[in-house]
C-alpha positions in Angstrom: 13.4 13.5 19.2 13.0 13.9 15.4 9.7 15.4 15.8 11.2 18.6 18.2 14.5 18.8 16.0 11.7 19.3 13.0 10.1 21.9 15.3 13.4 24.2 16.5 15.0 23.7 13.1 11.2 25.5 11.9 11.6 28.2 14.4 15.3 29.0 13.2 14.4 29.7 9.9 11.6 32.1 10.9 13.7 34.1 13.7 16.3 34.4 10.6 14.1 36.0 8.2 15.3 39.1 8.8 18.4 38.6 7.2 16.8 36.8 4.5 15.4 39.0 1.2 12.1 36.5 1.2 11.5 33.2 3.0 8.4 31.0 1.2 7.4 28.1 3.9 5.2 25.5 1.7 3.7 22.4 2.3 1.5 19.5 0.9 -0.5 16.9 2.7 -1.9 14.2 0.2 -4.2 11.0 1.7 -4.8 8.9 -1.0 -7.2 6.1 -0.7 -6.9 3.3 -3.3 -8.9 -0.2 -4.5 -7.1 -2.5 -6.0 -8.9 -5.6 -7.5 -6.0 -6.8 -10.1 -4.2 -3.7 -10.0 -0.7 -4.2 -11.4 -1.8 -8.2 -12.0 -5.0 -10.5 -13.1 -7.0 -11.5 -10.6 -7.1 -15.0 -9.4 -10.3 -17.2 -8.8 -10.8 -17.8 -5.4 -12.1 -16.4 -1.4 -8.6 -16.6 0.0 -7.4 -13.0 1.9 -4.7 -12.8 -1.5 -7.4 -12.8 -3.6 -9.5 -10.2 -1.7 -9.7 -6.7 -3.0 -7.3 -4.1 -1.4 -8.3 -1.0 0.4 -5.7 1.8 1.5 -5.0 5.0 2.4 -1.6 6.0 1.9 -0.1 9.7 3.1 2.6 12.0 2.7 3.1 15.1 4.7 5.5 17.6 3.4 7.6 21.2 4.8 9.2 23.1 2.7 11.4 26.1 3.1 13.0 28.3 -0.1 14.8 31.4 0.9 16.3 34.0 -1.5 18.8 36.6 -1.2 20.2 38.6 -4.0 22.8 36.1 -4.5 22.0 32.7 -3.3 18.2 30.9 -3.6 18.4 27.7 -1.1 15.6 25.6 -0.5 15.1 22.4 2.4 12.2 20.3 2.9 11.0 17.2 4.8 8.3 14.8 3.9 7.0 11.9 5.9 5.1 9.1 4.0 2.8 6.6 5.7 0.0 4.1 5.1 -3.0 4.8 7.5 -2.8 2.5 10.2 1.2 1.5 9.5 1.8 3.3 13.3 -0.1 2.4 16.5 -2.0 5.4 17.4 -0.2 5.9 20.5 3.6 4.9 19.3 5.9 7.4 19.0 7.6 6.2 15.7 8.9 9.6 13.6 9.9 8.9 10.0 10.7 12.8 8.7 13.2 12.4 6.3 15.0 14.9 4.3 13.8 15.8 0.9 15.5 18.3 -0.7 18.7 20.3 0.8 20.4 22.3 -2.1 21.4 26.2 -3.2 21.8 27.8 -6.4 23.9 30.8 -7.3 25.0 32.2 -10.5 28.7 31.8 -11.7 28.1 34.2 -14.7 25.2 36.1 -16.2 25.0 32.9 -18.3 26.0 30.2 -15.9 24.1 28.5 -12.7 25.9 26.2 -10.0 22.7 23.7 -8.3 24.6 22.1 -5.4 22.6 19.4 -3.6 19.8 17.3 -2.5 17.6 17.7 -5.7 14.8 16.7 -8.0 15.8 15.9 -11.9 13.1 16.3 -14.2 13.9 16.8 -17.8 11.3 16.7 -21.3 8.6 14.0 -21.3 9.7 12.5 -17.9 10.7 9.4 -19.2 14.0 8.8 -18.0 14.5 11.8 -14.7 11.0 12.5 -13.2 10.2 13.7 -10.0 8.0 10.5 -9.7 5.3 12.1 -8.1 2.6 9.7 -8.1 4.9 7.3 -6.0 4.6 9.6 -2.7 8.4 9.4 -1.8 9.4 10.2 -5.3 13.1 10.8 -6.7 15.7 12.7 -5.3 19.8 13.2 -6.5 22.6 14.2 -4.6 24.1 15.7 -7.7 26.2 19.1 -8.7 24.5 20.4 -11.3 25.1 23.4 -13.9 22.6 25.4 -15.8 23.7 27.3 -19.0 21.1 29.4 -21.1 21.5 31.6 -23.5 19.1 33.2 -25.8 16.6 29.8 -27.1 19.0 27.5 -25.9 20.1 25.9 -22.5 21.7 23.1 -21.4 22.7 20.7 -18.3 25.6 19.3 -17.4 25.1 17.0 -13.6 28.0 14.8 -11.8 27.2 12.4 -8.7 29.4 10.2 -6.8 27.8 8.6 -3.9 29.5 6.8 -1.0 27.3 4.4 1.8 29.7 6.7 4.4 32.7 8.7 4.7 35.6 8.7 6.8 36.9 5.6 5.2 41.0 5.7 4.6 40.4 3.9 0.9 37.7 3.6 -1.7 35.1 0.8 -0.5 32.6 -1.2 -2.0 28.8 0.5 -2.6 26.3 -1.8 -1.1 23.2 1.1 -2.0 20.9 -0.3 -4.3 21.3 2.9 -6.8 24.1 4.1 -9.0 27.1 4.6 -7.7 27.9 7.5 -10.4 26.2 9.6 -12.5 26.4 11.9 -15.5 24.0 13.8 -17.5 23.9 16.5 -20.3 20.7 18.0 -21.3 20.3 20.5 -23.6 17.1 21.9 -25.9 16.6 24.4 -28.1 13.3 26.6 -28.5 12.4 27.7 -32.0 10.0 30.7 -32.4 6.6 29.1 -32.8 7.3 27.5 -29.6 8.4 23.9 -31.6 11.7 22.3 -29.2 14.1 20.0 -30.0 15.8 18.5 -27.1 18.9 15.9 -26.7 19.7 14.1 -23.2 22.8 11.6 -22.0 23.2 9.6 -18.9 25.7 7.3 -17.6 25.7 5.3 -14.6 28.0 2.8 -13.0 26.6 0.3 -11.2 28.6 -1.5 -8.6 29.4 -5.3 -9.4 28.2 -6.4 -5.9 28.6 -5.1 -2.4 32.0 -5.2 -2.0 33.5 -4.6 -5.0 35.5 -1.5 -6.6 34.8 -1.9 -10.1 31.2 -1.0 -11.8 29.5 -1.6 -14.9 28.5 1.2 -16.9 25.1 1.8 -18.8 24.3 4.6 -21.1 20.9 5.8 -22.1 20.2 8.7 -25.1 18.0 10.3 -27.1 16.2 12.8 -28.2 12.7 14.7 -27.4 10.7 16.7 -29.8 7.4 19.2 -29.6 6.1 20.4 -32.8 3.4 22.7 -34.2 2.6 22.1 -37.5 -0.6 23.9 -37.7 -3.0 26.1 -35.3 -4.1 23.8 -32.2 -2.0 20.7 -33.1 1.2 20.1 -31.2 3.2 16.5 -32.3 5.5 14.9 -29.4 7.9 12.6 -30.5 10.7 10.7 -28.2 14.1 8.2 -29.4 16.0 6.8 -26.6 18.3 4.1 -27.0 20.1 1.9 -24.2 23.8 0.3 -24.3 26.6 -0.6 -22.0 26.0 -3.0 -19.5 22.9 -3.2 -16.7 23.2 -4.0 -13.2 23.9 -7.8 -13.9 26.8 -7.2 -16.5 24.3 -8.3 -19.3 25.2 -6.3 -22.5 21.9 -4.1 -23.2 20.8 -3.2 -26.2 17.2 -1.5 -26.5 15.0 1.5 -27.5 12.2 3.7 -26.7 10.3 5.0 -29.1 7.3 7.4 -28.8 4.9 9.2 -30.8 1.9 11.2 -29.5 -0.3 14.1 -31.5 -2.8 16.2 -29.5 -5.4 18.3 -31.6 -7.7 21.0 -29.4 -10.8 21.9 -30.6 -11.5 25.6 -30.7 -13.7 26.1 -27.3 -13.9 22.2 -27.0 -11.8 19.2 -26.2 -8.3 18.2 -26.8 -8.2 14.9 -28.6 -4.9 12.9 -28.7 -3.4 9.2 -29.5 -0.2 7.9 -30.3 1.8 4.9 -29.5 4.5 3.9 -27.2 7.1 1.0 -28.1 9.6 -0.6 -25.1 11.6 -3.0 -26.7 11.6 -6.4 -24.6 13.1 -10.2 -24.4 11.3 -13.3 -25.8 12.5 -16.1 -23.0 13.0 -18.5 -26.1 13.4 -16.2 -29.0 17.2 -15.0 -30.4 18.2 -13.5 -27.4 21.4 -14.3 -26.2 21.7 -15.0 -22.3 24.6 -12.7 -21.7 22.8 -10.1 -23.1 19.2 -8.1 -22.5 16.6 -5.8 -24.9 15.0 -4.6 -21.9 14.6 -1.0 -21.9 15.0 0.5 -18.4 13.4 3.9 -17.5 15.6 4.0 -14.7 14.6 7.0 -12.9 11.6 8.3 -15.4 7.6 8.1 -14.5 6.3 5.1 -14.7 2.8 5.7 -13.7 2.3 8.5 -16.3 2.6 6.2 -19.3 1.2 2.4 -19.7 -1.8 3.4 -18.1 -2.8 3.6 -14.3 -3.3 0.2 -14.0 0.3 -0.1 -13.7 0.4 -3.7 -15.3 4.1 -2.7 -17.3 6.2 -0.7 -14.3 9.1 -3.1 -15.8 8.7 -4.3 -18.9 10.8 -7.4 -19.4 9.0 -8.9 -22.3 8.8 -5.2 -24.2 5.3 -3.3 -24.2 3.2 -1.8 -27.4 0.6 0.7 -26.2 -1.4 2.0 -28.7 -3.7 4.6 -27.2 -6.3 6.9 -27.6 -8.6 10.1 -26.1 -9.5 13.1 -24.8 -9.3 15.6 -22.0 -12.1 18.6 -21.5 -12.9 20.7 -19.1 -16.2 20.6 -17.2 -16.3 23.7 -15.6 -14.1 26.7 -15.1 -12.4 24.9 -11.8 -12.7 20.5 -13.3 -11.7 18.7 -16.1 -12.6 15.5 -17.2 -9.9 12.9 -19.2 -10.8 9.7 -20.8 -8.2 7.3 -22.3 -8.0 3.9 -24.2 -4.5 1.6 -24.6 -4.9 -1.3 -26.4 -1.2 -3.5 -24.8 0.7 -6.1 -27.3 3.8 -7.8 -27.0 6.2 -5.9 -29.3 7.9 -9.0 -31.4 7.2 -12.5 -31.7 7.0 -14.2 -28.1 7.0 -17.8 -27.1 5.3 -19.4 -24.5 8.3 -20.4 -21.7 5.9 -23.9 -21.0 4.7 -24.9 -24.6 7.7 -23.3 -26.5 4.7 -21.9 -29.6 4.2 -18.8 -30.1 1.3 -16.8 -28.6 -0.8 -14.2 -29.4 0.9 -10.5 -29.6 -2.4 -8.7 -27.9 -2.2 -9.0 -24.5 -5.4 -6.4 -23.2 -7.5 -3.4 -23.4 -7.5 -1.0 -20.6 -9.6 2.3 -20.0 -8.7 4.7 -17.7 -11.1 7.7 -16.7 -9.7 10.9 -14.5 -11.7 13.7 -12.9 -9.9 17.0 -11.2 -11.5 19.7 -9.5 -10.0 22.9 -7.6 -12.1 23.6 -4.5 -9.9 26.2 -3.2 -6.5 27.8 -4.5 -4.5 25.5 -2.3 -6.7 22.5 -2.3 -7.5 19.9 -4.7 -9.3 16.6 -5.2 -9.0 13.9 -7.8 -10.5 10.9 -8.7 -9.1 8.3 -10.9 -9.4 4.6 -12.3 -9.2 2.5 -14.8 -10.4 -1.3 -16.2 -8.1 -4.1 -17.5 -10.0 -6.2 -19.9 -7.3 -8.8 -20.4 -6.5 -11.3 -23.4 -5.2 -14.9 -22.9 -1.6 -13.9 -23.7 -1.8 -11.6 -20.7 -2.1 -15.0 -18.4 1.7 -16.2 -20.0 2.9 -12.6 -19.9 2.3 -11.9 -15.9 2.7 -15.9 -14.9 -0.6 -16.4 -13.6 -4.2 -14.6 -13.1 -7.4 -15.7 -15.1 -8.1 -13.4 -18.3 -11.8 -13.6 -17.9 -11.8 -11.8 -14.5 -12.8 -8.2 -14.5 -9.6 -6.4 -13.2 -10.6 -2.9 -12.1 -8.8 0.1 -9.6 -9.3 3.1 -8.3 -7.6 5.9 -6.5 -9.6 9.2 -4.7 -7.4 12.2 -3.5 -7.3 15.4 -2.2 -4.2 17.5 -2.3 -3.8 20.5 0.5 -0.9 23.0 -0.6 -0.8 26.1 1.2 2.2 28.3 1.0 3.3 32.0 2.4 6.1 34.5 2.1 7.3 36.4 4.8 9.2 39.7 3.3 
């Protein structure tokens, strides 16, 4: 049944495209085939099937559909995300879901109303992203309103969410997400193309199921792109983290980033920089009704750290110091090499021994190829190697250092799109 509502609500939109000024029908079908062999965590000595190397195909299938008229731009699409073999080949088991479902009008010349069913990305990605390398990604039901004018813009977004409606009083929010939202974003682009950016966020997160009252966490900052000189551009990112979390611990924490990328004239861009998530030490000075954990709540998390994944949540804080450079190989490829060297970002005790260990934890190198066969299609291959220090072992509970830790991840992207006039 979801399959043939999918189908007429497709034929609708195209018998109403006469009344539309354009209609753009999009889409995206991504297999991606992954081994894992430590990915996200050491390896372990041993034959068991735990210990065995991972291999899987995961899938997401997407429809879009953005129509304009003079006055209103609305756009709905459906995805359906599956790993290869997850539904019997003969099993009727749908799992469309709804994507996006939002419109846009201006209120003034200046002034934008976003009403819906949306992706928030903002700067850098590290706090809104669309998430993309997760293949659901992040979606908002959020009312949000663009300003611009001249070299500066801003954003100002406001979500309530219920579990259902109907109900004759306020109930509790059971929905592991917030249960509010508010952002303001604004930046401001100088002439040689240097930005300066500033973004706010509040949540309230519901005690527990049932009740009414929520605690509230706030995360800010600021974002930065400068150029100093011909071919060098400096990114630089401050976010701080207060209120309370989910748990009514009292946070407070920081982001900090720094990043310079230098291209050579006809040649390679070369870049490093550092990243700093400030963290917990289990027997340090941190009190237990409060936390240093920085939360990137709904930011990219496979972007940064490495594609290892080994630091998706941080509770111990994360250093990466990286390193390296990204070239094209041809008029249609590129070629990216990186280095991150991990530590422990303050003094950390070992929970069992109660000394203090070693602040490196590992040395990971990730490599990434692209190449565009077609307009619409694309393929990718990526990976990356863990060479792990004994600190590592205390920091993920477990593995063996000495192991080789490796992953990798081969995709091909299909986008085609179309207007109809």
């Amino acid at each position: 049944m979801k399959n043939l509502a999918s189908a007429l609500l497709i034929l609708f939109l195209v018998s109403l495209t006469p009344l539309f000024a354009q209609l753009t029908i999009d889409g995206e079908i991504r297999p991606r085939t992954e081994y894992r062999n430590g990915y996200t965590t050491l390896r372990v000595t041993g034959t068991e099937p735990h210990t065995v190397p991972e291999l899987v195909t995961n899938q997401r299938s997407l429809v879009g559909f953005t129509y304009k008229t003079p006055g209103v731009t609305g756009r709905l699409s459906f995805q359906d995300v599956r790993t290869w073999g997850e539904i019997a080949p003969k099993k009727d088991a749908g799992t469309f879901h709804l994507k996006e479902a939002w419109f846009r009008f201006n209120l003034t010349d200046s002034l934008v109303a976003k009403l819906g069913r949306q992706i928030l990305s903002y700067d850098d990605e590290r706090i809104l992203a669309a998430t993309n390398w997760n293949n659901i990604g992040t979606q908002h039901d959020v009312a949000l309103f663009k300003f611009k004018s001249g070299s500066f813009q801003s954003h100002i977004g406001l979500a309530y969410n219920n579990e259902t409606g109907g109900n004759a009083f306020e109930s509790g929010y059971p929905v592991t997400t917030y249960k509010a939202l508010s952002l303001i974003w604004g930046e401001y682009v100088f002439e040689n193309r240097s930005k300066l950016s500033f973004i706010g966020l509040s949540e309230w997160n519901a005690k527990d199921a049932l009740s009414i009252d929520y605690f509230n966490r706030y995360t800010y900052g600021i974002y930065t792109e400068l150029f100093p000189f011909e071919g060098f551009k400096l990114i630089s990112t401050l976010h701080l983290q207060n209120g309370k979390n989910k748990t009514g611990q009292e946070v407070n924490a920081y982001l900090i980033s720094v990043r310079g990328d230098y291209s050579l004239t006809d040649g390679p861009t070369l870049f490093s920089g550092t990243d700093i998530y400030s963290g917990n030490d289990p027997f340090g000075n941190t009190p237990a009704n409060e936390t240093r954990v920085f939360d990137r709540i709904y930011g990219a998390k496979h972007k940064f750290l490495g594609y290892m994944d080994y630091f998706p949540a941080n509770t111990y804080g994360i250093h990466d110091i990286f390193a390296g450079s990204k070239m094209k190989t041809g008029a249609l490829s590129f070629l990216e090499a990186k280095v991150h060297a991990f530590l422990i970002p303050h003094e950390f005790t070992n929970p069992n021994t109660g000394n203090t260990i070693n602040k490196y934890l590992g040395t990971e190198i990730d490599l990434k190829y692209g190449y565009k066969v077609t307009k619409e299609l694309s393929f990718t291959i990526l990976g990356g190697i863990m060479l792990a220090g004994e600190s590592m072992e205390i920091v993920k509970n477990g593995g063996n250092h000495e192991s080789i830790n490796t992953f990798v991840a081969m995709y091909f992207t299909y986008k085609p799109k179309f207007k109809i006039n």
